[in-house]
C-alpha positions, 0 to 999 in steps of 0.5 A: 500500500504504496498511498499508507506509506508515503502518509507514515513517511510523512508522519515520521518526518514531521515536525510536533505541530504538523502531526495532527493534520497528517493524522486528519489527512490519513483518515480521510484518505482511508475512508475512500479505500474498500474494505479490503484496501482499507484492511491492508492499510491498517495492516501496513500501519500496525505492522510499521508503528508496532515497536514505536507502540511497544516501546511508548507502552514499556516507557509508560509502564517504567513510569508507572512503576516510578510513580508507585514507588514515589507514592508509597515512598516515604521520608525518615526524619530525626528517626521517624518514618513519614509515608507519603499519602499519609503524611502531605505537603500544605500546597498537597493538603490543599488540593486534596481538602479544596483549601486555600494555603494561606487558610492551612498555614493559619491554622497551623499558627493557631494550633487547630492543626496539632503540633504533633500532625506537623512535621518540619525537615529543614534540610529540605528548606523548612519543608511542612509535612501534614498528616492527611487527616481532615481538619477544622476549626473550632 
């Protein structure tokens, strides 16, 4: 399928914000084939695009692997282990509740959140952790 080579050279030449276009390009141009012009298109395109899939798909998957072990990481400060998901940033705190910081960092001051649900590191520039437990005023 000479037609379905010349749009995956095309492809793979391209620059970022050319891309969509061929691709809109392509689709049209597919839906003028037969079915089984069609088919042997697709088959073309799998066959080629194959190990970039596959090599997209393992990419995707060492990624996911390093966002669990970041999200079941955990810190050890001063002989203490903090896990993250348990233990959050203010800015975290604050995305997670609908907060705004200014409100959390007040109620830290205030002692509405206790002392021992907060956690200073000054190594990391006095980096706030806060138990991730829900929080309100008096």
């Amino acid at each position: 399928m000479e037609q379905a080579k010349q749009y995956l050279e095309r492809y793979q030449r391209a620059k970022e914000e050319e891309k969509d276009a061929i691709v809109t390009e392509y689709r049209v141009f597919i839906e003028t084939l037969s079915a089984e012009d069609r088919q042997s298109a697709r088959t073309f395109m799998q066959t080629h695009l194959r190990p970039r899939i596959e090599e997209v798909a393992e990419t995707l998957d060492l990624l996911g692997q390093k966002a669990a072990l970041v999200l079941k990481g955990k810190i050890t400060y001063e002989g203490q282990e903090y896990v993250f998901g348990d233990w959050v940033t203010i800015a975290d705190y604050c995305r997670l509740h609908n907060f705004k910081p200014a409100r959390v960092q007040n109620w830290i001051d205030r002692q509405i959140v206790p002392q021992q649900n907060v956690v200073i590191i000054q190594e990391l520039n006095n980096l706030k952790l806060l138990k991730n437990v829900s929080y309100r005023p008096r």
